[in-house]
ROMARMAR-886693 format. One record per residue (C-alpha): chain; residue number from 1; x, y, z. Coordinates in steps of 0.25 Angstrom, whole numbers. Layout:
BEGIN
- c_k_px_py_pz
- A_NUM_X_Y_Z $
...
This chain:
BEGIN
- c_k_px_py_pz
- A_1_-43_-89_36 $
- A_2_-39_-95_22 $
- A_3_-29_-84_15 $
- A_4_-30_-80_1 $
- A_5_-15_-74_-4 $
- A_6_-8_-70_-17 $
- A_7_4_-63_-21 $
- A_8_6_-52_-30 $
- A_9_19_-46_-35 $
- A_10_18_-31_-39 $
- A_11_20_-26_-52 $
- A_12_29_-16_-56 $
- A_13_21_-5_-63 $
- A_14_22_9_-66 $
- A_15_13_19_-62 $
- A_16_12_33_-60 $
- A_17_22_41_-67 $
- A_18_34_32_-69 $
- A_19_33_26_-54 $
- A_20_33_9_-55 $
- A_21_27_1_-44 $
- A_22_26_-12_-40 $
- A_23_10_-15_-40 $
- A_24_3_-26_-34 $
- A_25_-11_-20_-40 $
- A_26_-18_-15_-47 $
- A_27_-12_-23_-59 $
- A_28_-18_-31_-70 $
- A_29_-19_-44_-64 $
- A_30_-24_-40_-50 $
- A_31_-30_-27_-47 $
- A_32_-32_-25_-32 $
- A_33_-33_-33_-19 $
- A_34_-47_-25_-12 $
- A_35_-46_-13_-6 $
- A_36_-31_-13_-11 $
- A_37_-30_-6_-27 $
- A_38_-16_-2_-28 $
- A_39_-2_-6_-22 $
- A_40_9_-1_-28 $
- A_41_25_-1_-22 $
- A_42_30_11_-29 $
- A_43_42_18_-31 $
- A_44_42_32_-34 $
- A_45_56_39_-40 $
- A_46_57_54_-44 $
- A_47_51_57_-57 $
- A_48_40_48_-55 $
- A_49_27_47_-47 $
- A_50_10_50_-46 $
- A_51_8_62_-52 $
- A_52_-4_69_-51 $
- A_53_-17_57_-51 $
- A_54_-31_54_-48 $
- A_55_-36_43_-39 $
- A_56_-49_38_-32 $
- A_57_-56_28_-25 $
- A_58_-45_23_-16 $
- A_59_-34_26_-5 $
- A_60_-20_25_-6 $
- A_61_-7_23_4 $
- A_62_6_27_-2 $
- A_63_18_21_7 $
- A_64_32_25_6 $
- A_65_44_16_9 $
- A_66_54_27_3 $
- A_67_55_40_-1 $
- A_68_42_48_-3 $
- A_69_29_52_-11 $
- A_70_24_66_-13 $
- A_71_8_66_-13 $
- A_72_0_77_-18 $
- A_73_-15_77_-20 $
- A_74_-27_86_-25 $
- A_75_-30_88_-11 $
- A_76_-20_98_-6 $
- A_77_-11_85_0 $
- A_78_4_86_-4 $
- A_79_13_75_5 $
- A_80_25_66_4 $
- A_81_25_53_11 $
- A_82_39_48_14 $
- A_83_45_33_16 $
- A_84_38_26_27 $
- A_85_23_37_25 $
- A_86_11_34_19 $
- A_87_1_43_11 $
- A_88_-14_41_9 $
- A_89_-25_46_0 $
- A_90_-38_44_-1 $
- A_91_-42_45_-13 $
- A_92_-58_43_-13 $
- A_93_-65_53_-24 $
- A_94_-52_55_-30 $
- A_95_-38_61_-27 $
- A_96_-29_66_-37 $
- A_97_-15_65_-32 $
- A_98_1_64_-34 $
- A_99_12_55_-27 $
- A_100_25_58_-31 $
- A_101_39_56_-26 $
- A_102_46_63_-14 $
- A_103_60_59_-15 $
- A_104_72_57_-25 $
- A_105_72_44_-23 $
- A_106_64_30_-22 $
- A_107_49_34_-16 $
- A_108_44_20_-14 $
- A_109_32_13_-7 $
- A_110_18_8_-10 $
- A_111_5_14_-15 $
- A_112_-9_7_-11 $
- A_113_-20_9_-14 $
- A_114_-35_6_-6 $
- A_115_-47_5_-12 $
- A_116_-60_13_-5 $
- A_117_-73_6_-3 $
- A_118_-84_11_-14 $
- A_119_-90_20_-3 $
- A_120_-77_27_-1 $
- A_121_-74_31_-14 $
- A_122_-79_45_-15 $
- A_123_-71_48_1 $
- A_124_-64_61_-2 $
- A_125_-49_61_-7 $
- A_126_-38_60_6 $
- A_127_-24_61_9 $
- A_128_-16_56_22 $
- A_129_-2_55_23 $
- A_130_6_46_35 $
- A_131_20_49_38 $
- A_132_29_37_39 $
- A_133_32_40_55 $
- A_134_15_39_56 $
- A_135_17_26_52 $
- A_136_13_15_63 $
- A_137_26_7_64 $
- A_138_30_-6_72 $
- A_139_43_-12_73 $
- A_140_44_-28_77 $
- A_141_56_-39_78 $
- A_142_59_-40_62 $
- A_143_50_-28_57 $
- A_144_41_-15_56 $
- A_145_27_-14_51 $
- A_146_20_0_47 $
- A_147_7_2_48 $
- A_148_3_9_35 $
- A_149_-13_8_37 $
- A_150_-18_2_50 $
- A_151_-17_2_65 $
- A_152_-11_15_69 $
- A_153_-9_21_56 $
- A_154_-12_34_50 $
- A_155_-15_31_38 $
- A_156_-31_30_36 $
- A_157_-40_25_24 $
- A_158_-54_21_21 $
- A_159_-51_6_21 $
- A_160_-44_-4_31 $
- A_161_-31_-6_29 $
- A_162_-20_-12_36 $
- A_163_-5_-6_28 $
- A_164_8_-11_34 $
- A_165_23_-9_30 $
- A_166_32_-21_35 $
- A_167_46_-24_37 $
- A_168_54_-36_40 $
- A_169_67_-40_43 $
- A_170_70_-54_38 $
- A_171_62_-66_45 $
- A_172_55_-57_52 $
- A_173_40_-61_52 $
- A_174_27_-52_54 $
- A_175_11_-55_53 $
- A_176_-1_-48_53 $
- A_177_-15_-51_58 $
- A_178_-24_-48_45 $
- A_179_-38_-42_49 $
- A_180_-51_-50_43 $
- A_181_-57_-45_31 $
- A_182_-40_-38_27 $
- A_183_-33_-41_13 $
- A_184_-22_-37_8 $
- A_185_-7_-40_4 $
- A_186_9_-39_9 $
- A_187_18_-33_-1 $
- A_188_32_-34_-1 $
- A_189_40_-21_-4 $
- A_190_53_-29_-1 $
- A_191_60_-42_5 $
- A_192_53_-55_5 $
- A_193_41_-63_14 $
- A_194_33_-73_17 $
- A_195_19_-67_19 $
- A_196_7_-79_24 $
- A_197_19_-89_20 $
- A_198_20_-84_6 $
- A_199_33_-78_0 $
- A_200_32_-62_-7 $
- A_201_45_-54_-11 $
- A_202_46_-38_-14 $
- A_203_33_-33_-21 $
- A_204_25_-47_-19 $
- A_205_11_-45_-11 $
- A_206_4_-57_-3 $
- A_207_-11_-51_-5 $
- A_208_-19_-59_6 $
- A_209_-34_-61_5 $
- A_210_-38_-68_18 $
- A_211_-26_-68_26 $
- A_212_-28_-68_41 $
- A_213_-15_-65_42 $
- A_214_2_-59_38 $
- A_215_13_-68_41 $
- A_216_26_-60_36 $
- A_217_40_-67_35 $
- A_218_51_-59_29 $
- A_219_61_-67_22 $
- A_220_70_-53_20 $
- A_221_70_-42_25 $
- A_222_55_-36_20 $
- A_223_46_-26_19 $
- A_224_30_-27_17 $
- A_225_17_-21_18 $
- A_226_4_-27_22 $
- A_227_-9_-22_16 $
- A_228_-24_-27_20 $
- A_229_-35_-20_19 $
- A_230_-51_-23_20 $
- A_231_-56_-24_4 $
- A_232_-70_-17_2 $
- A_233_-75_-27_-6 $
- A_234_-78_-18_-20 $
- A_235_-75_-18_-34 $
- A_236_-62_-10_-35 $
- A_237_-62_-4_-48 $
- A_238_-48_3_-50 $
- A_239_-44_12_-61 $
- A_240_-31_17_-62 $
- A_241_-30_28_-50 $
- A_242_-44_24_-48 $
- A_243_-54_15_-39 $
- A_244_-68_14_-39 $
């Protein structure tokens, strides 16, 4: 199969209340990557954060690599995930909901956001919540890999995924099978790789439009994570906290 491939480098970009990110999209130049809308690698300090805000249309991961966020919603749910836990909502019809910061000091990780196919946009609002010890997790010579969304995990949407958090010891090597019909993109959230023979450094994202399959070589030690998912095949029309 012929691969199509680009890379991206996120942009560093403040939203929320006085909390900067480093985006891959939605930005000016390059909006989103079908059924992916948003990817943010935030880092949230005390006195900043996401108050109280609307959202519809979507679903969204929020996982932690350090310290933890406080959710709150307008549906009763009030939870903090911690470093290694990952959060969900469903935002469908339309949530309202906070995420502020749990500890006193760096509260990091990533934000994504999933479009809902046309059909699914009026779904009720939802919540879920997986602890960081629920997370599938598999050691191997050189590395760890985390199964965010996908076989064995907990985590559930409306739309195949397949989420992993990776990390390799230097010149260690990994690869990954990538399903018919998958898209998506490897971000780096530190070190340096080679990824399908192409070289990507902290906050640069391979995005693969054919790819049969994920050859990873670490140059130093590195972490990564690996995000396909099935598009729907719609206009996405995204405005602000909204997707219709």
């Amino acid at each position: 199969m012929s691969e199509t491939s680009f890379i991206r480098h996120a942009s560093l970009t403040n939203e929320g209340d006085s909390v900067e990110v480093k985006r891959l999209f939605p930005i000016a130049e390059y909006m989103n990557f079908d059924p992916f809308v948003l990817w943010d690698h935030f880092d949230v300090q005390p006195g900043s954060g996401f108050p109280d805000h609307p959202h519809r249309g979507f679903e969204a991961i929020t996982y932690m690599f350090e310290g933890s966020m406080k959710h709150t919603d307008n549906l009763g749910n009030d939870s903090r995930v911690g470093a290694g836990g990952a959060q969900r909502f469903t935002a469908g019809k339309g949530i309202v909901h906070s995420e502020m910061p749990g500890t006193q000091g760096s509260n990091t990780g990533i934000q994504l956001w999933i479009n809902l196919p046309h059909r699914l946009k009026g779904l009720e609002p939802d919540y879920q919540e997986v602890l960081a010890e629920n997370i599938p997790e598999i050691n191997f010579d050189g590395g760890r890999v985390r199964t965010i969304v996908g076989e064995d995990s907990r985590l559930k949407l409306h739309t195949q995924v397949e989420y992993e958090d990776i990390t390799l010891q230097p010149a260690a090597h990994w690869k990954k099978t990538v399903a018919e019909g998958l898209r998506g993109f490897v971000y780096v959230v530190d070190g340096s790789l080679q990824v399908n023979d192409r070289r990507l450094d902290r906050a640069d994202a391979l995005f693969m439009q054919d790819a049969d399959s994920i050859n990873v070589m670490s140059e130093t030690a590195s972490r990564f994570m690996v995000c396909l998912g099935h598009p729907h095949g719609e206009p996405i029309r995204q405005w602000g906290p909204y997707v219709d």
